[in-house]
VOBA-1610 file (N, C-alpha, C; in pm, whole numbers, padded with zeros to 5 digits, always signed):
BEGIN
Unk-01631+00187-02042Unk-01499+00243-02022Unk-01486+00365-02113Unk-01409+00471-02045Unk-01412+00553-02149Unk-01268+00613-02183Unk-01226+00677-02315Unk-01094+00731-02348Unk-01085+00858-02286Unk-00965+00888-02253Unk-00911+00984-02208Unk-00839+01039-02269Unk-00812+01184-02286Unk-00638+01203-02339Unk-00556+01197-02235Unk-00443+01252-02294Unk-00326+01231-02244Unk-00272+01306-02098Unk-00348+01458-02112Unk-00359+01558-02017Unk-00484+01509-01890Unk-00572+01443-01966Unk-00687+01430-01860Unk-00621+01304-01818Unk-00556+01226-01824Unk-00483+01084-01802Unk-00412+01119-01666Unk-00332+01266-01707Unk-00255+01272-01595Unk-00338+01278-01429Unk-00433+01265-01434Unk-00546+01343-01295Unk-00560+01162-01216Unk-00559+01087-01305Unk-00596+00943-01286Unk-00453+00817-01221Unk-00470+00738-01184Unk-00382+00614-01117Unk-00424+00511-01241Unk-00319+00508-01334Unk-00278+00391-01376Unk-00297+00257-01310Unk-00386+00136-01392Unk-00382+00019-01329Unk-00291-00034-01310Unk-00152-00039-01357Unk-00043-00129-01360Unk+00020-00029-01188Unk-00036+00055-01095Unk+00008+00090-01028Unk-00070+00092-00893Unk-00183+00026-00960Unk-00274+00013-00854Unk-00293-00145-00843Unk-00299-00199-00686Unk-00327-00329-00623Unk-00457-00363-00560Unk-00595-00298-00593Unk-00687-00320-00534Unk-00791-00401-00614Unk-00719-00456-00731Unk-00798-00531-00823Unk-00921-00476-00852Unk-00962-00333-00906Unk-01078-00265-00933Unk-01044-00308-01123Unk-01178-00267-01138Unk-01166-00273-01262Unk-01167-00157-01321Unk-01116-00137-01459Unk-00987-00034-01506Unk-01182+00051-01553Unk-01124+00148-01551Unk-01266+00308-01571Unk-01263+00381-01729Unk-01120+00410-01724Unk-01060+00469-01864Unk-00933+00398-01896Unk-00899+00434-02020Unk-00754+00418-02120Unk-00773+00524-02195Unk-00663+00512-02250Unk-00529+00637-02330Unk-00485+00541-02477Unk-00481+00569-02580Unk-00409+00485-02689Unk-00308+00584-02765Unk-00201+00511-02730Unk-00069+00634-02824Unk-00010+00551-02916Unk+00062+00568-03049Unk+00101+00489-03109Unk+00245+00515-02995Unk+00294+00403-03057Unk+00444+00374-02978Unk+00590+00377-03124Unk+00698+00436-03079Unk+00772+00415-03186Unk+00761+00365-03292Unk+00741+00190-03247Unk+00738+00089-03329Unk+00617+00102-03418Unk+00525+00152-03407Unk+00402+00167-03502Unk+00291+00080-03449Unk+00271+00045-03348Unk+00169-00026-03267Unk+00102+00070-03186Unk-00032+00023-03179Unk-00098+00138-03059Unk-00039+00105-02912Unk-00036+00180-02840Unk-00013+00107-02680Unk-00169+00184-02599Unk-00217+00092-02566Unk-00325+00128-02450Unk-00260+00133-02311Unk-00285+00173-02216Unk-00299+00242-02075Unk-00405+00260-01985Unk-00413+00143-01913Unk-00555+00166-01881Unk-00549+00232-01739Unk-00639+00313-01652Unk-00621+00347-01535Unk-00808+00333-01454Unk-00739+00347-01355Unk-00888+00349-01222Unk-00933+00437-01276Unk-01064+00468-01143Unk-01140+00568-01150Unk-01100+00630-01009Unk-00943+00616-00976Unk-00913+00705-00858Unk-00828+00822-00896Unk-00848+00917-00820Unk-00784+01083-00904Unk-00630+01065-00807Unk-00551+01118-00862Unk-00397+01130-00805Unk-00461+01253-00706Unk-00399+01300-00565Unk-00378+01411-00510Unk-00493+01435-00436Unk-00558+01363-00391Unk-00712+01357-00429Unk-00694+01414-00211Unk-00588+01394-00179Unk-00640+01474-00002Unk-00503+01515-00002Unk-00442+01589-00122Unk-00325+01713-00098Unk-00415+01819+00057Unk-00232+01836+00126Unk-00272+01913+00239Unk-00330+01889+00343Unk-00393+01752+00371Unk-00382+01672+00509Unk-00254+01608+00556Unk-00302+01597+00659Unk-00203+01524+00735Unk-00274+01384+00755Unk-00369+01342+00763Unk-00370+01220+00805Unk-00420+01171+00918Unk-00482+01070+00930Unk-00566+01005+01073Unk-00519+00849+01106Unk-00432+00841+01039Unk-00439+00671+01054Unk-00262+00650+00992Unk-00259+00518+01039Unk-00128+00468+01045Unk-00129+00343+00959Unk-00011+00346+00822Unk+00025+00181+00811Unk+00194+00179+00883Unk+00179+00085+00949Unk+00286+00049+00979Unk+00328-00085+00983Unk+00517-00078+01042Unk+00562-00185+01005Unk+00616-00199+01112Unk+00620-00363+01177Unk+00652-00384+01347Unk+00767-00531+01331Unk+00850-00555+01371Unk+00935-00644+01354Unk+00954-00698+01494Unk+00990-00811+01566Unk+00982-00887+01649Unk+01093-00950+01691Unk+01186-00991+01754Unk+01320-01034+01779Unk+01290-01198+01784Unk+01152-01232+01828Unk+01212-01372+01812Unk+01125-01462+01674Unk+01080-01316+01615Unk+01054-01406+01394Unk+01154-01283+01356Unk+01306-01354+01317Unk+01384-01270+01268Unk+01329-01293+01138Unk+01341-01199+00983Unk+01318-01196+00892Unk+01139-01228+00842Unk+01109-01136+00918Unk+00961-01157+00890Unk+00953-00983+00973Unk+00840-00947+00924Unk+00755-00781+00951Unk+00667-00794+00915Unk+00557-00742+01062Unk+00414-00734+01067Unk+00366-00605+00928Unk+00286-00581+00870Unk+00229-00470+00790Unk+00101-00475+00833Unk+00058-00340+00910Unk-00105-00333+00953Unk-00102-00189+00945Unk-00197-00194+00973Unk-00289-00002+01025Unk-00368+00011+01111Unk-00363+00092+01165Unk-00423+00146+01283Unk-00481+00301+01239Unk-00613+00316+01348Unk-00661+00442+01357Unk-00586+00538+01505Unk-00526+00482+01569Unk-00443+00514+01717Unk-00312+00524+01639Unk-00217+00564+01787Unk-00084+00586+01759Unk-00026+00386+01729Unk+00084+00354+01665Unk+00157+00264+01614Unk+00227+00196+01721Unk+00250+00334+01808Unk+00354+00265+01956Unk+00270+00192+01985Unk+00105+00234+02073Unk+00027+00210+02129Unk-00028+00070+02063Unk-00034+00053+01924Unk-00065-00099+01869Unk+00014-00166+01913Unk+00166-00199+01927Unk+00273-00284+01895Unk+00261-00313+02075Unk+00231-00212+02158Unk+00197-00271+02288Unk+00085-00345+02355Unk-00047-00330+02254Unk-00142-00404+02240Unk-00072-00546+02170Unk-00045-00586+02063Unk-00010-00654+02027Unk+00088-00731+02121Unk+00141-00682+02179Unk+00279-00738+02248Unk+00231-00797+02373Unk+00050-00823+02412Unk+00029-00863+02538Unk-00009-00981+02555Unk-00041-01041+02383Unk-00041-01133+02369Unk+00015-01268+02449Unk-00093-01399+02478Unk+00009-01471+02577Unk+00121-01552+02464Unk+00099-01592+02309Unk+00191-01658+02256Unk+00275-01532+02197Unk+00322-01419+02250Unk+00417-01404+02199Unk+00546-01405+02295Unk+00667-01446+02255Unk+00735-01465+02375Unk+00830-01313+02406Unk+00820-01230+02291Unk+00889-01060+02314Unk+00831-01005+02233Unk+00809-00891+02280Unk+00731-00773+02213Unk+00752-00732+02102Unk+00642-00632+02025Unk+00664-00569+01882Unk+00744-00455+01916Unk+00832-00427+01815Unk+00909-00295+01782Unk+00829-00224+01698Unk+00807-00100+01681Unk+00747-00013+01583Unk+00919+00018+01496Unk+00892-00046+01377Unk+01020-00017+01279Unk+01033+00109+01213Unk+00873+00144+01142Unk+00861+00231+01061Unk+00702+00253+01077Unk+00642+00402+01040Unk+00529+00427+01036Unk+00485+00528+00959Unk+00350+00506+00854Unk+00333+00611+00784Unk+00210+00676+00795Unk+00196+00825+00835Unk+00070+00869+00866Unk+00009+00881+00746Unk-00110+00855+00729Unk-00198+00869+00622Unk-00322+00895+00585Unk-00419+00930+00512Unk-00564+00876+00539Unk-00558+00761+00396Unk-00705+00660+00437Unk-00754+00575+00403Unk-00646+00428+00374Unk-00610+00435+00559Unk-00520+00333+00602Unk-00500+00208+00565Unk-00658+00158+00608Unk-00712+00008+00573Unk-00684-00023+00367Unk-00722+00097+00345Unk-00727+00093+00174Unk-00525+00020+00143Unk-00468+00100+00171Unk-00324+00134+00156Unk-00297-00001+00197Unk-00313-00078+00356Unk-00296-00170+00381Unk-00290-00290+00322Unk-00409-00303+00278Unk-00513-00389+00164Unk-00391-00442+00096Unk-00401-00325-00021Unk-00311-00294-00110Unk-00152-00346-00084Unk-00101-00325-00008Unk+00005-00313-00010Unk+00012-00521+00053Unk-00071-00556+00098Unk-00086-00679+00136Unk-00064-00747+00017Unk-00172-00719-00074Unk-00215-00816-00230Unk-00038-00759-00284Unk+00016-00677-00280Unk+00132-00659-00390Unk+00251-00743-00330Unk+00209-00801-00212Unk+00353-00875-00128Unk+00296-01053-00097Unk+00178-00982-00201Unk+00079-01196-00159Unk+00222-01303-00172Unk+00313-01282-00264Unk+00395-01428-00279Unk+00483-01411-00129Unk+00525-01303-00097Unk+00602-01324+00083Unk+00502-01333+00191Unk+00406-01375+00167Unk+00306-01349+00278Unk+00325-01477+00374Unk+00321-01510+00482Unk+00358-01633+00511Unk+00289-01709+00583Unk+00162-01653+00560Unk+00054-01697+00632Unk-00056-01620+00581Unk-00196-01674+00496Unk-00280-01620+00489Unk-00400-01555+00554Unk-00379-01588+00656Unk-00460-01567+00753Unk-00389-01432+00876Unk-00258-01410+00845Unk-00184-01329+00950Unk-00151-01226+00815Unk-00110-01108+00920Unk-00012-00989+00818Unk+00162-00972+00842Unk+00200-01143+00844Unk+00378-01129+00840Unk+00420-01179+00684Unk+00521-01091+00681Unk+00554-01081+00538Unk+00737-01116+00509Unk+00752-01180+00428Unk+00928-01249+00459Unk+00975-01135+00343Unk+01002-00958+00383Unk+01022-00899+00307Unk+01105-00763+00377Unk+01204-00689+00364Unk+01314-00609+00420Unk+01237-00510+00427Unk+01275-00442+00532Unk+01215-00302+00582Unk+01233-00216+00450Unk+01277-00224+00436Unk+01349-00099+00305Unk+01213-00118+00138Unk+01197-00271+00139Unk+01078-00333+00045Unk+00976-00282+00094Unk+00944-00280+00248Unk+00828-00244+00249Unk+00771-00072+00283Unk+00879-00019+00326Unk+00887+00124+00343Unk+00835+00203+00199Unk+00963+00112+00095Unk+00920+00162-00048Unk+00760+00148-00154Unk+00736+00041-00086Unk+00561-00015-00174Unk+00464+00103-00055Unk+00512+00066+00055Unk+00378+00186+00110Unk+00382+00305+00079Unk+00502+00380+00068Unk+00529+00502+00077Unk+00465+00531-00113Unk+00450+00440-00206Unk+00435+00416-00355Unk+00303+00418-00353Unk+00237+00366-00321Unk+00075+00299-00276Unk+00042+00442-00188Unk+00097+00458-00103Unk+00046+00582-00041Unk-00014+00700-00094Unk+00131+00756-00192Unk+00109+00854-00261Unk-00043+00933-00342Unk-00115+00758-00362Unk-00223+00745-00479Unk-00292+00856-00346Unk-00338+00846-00225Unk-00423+00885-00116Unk-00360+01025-00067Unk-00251+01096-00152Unk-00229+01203-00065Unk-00307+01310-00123
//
């Protein structure tokens, strides 16, 4: 692991902000008011790192009328409409997906991942991606998680 300063710190994603359970690359040590050191540890992923794309891929969020309080979180490399109508042909579902919200991005699946492990306690099924968590919760963690990939 290696130290960083404070300026070269800024280029890097903080572990306490990252959900992909990597193990931490560098830290930072500042004393703190109180007279204690504080460490900071971060990835080995750079902030900004695809400034000026637009994006190939979708996480999105699909909600269902008959699991009120529950929202799908997935990604796709296609359009989001086009999933939620795949999804919706399903024979056990008894009404279709809504596309709620969608965020274009690159490194979809990554973001997904991520944003899965940070919502593990609403997850309501380990094996599925429905999550017992408000559009607004999850708009905010992707759009947070995202950022690291723009």
């Amino acid at each position: 692991m290696e130290r960083l300063t404070e300026e070269e710190a800024k280029e890097f994603i903080p572990c306490s902000e990252d959900y992909s359970n990597n193990p931490p690359a560098y830290f930072t040590i500042k004393t703190s008011s109180d007279g204690w050191d504080e460490l900071t540890y971060y990835t080995c992923k750079k902030r900004g790192l695809y400034v000026g794309k637009d994006g190939d891929e979708w996480v999105y969020v699909l909600s269902n009328p008959a699991m009120p309080g529950m929202l799908k979180i997935g990604y796709t490399k296609s359009d989001p409409f086009n999933r939620a109508i795949q999804l919706s042909r399903g024979t056990g579902i008894p009404l279709g997906y809504e596309v709620e919200w969608a965020y274009k991005c690159y490194k979809g699946e990554r973001i997904e991942s991520e944003v899965h492990k940070f919502f593990k306690l609403e997850r309501v099924n380990k094996q599925r991606e429905f999550f017992r968590v408000t559009l607004e919760e999850a708009k905010s963690i992707i759009e947070k998680i995202g950022r690291k990939y723009l």
